[in-house]
C-alpha positions in Angstrom: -0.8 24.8 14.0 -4.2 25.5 12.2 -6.1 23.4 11.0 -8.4 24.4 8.5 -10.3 21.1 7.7 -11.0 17.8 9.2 -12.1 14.4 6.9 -13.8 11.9 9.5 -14.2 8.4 8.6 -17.7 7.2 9.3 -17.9 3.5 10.7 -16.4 3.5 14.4 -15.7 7.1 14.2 -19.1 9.0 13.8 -20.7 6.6 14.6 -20.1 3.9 17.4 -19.2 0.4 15.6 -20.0 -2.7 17.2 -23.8 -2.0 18.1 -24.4 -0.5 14.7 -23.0 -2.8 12.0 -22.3 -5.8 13.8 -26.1 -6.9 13.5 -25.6 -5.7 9.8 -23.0 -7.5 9.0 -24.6 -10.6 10.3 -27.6 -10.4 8.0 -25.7 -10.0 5.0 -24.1 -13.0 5.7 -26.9 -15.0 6.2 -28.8 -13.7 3.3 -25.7 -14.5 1.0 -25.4 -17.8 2.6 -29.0 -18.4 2.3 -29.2 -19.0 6.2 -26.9 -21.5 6.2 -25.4 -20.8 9.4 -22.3 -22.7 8.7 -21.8 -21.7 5.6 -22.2 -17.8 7.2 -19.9 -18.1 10.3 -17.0 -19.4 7.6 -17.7 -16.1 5.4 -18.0 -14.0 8.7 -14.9 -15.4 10.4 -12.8 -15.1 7.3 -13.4 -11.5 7.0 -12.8 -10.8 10.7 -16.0 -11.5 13.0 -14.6 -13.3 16.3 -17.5 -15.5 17.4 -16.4 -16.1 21.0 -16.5 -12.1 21.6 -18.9 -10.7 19.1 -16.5 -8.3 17.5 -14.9 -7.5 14.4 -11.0 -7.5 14.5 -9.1 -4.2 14.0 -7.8 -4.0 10.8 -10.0 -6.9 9.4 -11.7 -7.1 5.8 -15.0 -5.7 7.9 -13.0 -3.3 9.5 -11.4 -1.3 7.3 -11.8 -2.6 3.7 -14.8 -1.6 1.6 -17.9 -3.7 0.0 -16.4 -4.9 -3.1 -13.7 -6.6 -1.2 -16.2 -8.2 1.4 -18.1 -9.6 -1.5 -14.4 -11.1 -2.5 -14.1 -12.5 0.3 -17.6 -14.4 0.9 -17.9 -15.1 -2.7 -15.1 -18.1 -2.1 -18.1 -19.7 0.3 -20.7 -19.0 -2.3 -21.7 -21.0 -5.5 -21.2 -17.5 -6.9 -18.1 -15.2 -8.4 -18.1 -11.4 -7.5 -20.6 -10.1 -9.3 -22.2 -6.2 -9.6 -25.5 -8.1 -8.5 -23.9 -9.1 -5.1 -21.9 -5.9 -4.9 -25.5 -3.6 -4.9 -26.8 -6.2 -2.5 -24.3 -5.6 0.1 -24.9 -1.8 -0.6 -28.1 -1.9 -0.2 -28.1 -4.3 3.2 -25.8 -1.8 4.6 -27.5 1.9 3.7 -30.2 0.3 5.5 -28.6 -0.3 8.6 -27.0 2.9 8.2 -30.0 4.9 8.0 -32.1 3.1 10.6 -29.8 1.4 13.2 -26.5 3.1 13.5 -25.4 4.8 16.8 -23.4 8.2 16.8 -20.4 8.0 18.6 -20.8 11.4 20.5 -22.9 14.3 20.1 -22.4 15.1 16.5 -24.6 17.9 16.2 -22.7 20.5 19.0 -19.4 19.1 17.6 -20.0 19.9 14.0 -21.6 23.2 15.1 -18.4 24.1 17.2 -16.0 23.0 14.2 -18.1 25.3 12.0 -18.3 28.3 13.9 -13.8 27.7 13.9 -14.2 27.8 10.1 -12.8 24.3 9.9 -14.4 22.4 6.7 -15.4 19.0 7.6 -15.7 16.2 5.2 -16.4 12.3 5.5 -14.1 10.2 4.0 -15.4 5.9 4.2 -15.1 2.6 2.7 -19.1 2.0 2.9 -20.6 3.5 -0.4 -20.9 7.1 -0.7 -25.1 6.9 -0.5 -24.5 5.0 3.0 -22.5 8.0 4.6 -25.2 10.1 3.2 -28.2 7.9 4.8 -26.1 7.9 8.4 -25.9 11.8 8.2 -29.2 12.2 6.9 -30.4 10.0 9.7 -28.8 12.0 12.4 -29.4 15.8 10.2 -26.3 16.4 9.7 -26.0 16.0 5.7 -26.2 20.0 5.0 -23.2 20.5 8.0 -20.6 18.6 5.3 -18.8 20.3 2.8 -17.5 16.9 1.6 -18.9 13.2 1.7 -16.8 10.2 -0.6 -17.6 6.8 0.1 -15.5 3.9 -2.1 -17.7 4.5 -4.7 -17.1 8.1 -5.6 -14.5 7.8 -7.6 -11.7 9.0 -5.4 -9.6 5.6 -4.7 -10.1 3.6 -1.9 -8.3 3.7 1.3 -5.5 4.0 2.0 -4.7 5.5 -1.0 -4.5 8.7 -0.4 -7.5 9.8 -3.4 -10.0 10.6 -1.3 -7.8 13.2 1.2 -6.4 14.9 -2.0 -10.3 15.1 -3.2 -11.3 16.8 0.3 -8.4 18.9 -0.4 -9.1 20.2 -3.7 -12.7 20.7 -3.4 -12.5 22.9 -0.1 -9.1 24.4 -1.7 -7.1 23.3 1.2 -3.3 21.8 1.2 -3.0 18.9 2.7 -0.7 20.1 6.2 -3.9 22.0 6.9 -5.9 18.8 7.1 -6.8 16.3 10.0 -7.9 12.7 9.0 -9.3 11.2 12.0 -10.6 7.2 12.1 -10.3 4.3 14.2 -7.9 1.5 11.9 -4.7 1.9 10.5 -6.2 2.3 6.9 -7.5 5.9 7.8 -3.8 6.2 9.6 -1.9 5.4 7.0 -4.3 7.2 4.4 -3.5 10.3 6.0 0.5 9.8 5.6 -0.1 8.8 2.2 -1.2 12.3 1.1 0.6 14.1 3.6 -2.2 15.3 5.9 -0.9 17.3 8.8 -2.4 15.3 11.8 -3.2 12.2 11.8 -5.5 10.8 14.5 -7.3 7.8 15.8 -10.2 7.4 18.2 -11.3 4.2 20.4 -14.7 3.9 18.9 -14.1 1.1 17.0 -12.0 -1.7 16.5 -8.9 -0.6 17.5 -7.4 -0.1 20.7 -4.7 2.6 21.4 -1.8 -0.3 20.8 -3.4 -0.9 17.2 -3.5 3.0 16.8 0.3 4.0 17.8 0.8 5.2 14.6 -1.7 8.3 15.3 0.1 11.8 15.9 -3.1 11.9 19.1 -5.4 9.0 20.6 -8.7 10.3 21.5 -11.3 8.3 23.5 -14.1 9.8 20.9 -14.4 12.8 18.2 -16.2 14.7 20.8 -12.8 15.5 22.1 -11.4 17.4 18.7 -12.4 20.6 20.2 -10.2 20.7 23.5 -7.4 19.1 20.7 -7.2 21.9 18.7 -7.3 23.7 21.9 -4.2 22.4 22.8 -2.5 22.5 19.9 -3.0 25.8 18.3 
């Protein structure tokens, strides 16, 4: 089997989830709710923050869907409809926290370097906006060590359509059973099967655990452990 590119989602895959968006998520609440905290512990436990344990719930609105469908869901809280106004907001909250507070999930720089010198393109693939990913890889160096980077934004679908696979697929000239999708929900999962991908695989990163994950062709405790995959595999 060769694999000849890989498309990473971002949140709870690059980079480590719960220490770097839930205090993100948090503020944006209160800041829509105007720091009403009931008003922000309805919005946040609709959309999939637990309270009791601090975490977000695999497969949750803040798990795996993108902005515009947060702001959907708080905005039946608010004294507000969805609006591009609110939409921007949350984009803007979250490149923030993406650029100054997230947490990389392993050592991102050797394991780009060692998927690069295999000839493997690598692309991100995420459901934040497509100037977040950038700020999180520009944060961490990494921007100029992607050959692709789509957010919800980009104009490739959202997931798990399977738009922004067939994207990474015609840009880097690849077919799709040369491609490894690897995220931590179902949504990256079943965006992979949607357009075919050869591999599908899930990591424990975020806010899945292996049960949520079964669906995965490989479970890997992190993406630091691609390399010794492919290994194995080829």
């Amino acid at each position: 089997m060769k694999i000849k590119g890989i498309l990473f989602d971002k949140d709870g895959t690059l980079i480590e989830f719960s220490t770097s968006w839930v205090p993100a998520i948090i503020e944006a609440a209160n800041y829509f709710a105007d720091n009403d905290q009931a008003i922000a512990q309805k919005m946040l436990a609709a959309s999939g923050y637990d309270e009791k344990t601090g975490e977000v719930t695999s497969g949750s609105i803040l798990a795996a869907s993108n902005n515009q469908q947060i702001a959907e869901c708080w905005s039946q809280f608010l004294a507000t409809d969805v609006n591009q106004d609110m939409v921007d907001k949350l984009d803007d909250l979250f490149q923030y926290h993406s650029q100054h507070n997230s947490l990389p999930a392993a050592d991102l720089d050797t394991l780009f370097d060692e998927l690069k010198r295999r000839d493997i393109k690598l692309g991100v693939a995420t459901s934040d906006s497509e100037l977040g990913a950038r700020y999180t890889l520009d944060a961490f160096g990494l921007t100029a060590k992607m050959d692709f980077i789509c957010g919800y934004d980009s104009g490739n679908g959202i997931k798990p359509e399977s738009g922004m696979v067939d994207a990474f697929c015609h840009q880097m000239q690849l077919h799709p059973s040369e491609v490894m999708v690897v995220g931590d929900n179902t949504h990256d999962l079943h965006m992979a099967r949607n357009a075919n991908a050869k591999l599908a695989i899930g990591v424990l990163t975020g806010t899945s655990t292996a049960v949520k994950l079964y669906e995965a062709d490989y479970i890997l405790n992190h993406v630091g452990d691609i390399p010794e995959l492919l290994d194995n595999i080829s």
